[in-house]
Phi, psi and omega in degrees: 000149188252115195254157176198151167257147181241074174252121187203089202295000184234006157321152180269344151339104173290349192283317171302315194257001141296302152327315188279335203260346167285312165314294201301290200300311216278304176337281167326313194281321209285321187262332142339268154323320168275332175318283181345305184293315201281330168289347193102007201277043203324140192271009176266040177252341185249137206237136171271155176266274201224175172221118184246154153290138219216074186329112157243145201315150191293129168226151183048067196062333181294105176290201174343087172251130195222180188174208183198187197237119185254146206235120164245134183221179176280125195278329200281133185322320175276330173124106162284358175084345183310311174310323186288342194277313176295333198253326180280335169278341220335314179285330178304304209274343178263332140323305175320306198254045167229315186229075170252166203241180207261322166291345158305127179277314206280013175239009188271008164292314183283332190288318210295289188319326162322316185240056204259110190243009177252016185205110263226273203281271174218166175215200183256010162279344146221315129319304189286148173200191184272317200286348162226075161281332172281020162253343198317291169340284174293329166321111192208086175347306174319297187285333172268356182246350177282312191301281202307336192274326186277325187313284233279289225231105184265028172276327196269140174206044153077004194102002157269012155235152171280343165292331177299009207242028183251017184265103180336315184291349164213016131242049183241000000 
């Protein structure tokens, strides 16, 4: 079977592009959070800028496929390099927050989130904070760690295959 994801937080579905624009933001705050963490940081040093839309290239035929983007910056006007630190690690920090491991120190904040079995969408032990209450409604650890493992790996396709369901994010 040939499976594809439609993640596109600007579908005129509305149902599609609420759930995708919930995936995008708990993404953004999750790597957001993990930069913070790992640097030492308040995460309010990092900025969600925007969730931009996003052309992706035509595949098997398929055309004007659009999805989106996510834009992070340095709250200091010059930059503090946090952002430049994420774009130049990347694969560290979306391993950090998809597979992390428990034995690790510099991974139990993301390991923390995974096995977090008291809090079914996010809380203020990881996503959620005062300064983004107005996401609170979208924010779901689940939709940011499925959003980023599809990013990582284009074998996963999120619970429409059964390997996909040996994944924290669709058994806890």
């Amino acid at each position: 079977l040939d499976f594809g994801l439609d993640i596109n937080p600007f579908s005129k579905d509305v149902f599609k592009s609420a759930s995708s624009k919930g995936a995008f933001y708990s993404a953004a705050f999750l790597l957001q959070r993990t930069l913070a963490h790992d640097l030492d940081v308040d995460p309010e040093e990092i900025e969600i800028a925007a969730i931009e839309s996003y052309n992706l290239p035509e595949k098997e035929g398929v055309k004007n496929r659009s999805s989106a983007s996510i834009v992070l910056t340095d709250e200091l006007p010059n930059g503090s390099g946090f952002v430049q630190q994420l774009y130049e690690e990347f694969d560290k920090y979306l391993n950090l927050c998809i597979n992390p491991e428990p034995e690790m120190p510099e991974h139990i904040y993301n390991y923390s989130i995974i096995t977090n079995q008291e809090s079914f969408d996010a809380g203020y032990a990881d996503l959620k904070n005062y300064r983004n209450m107005n996401f609170h409604p979208l924010l779901d650890w689940r939709l940011a760690v499925g959003l980023l493992r599809v990013l990582s790996d284009p074998n996963y396709f999120s619970g429409l295959k059964e390997s996909d369901y040996k994944h924290p994010e669709l058994t806890n």
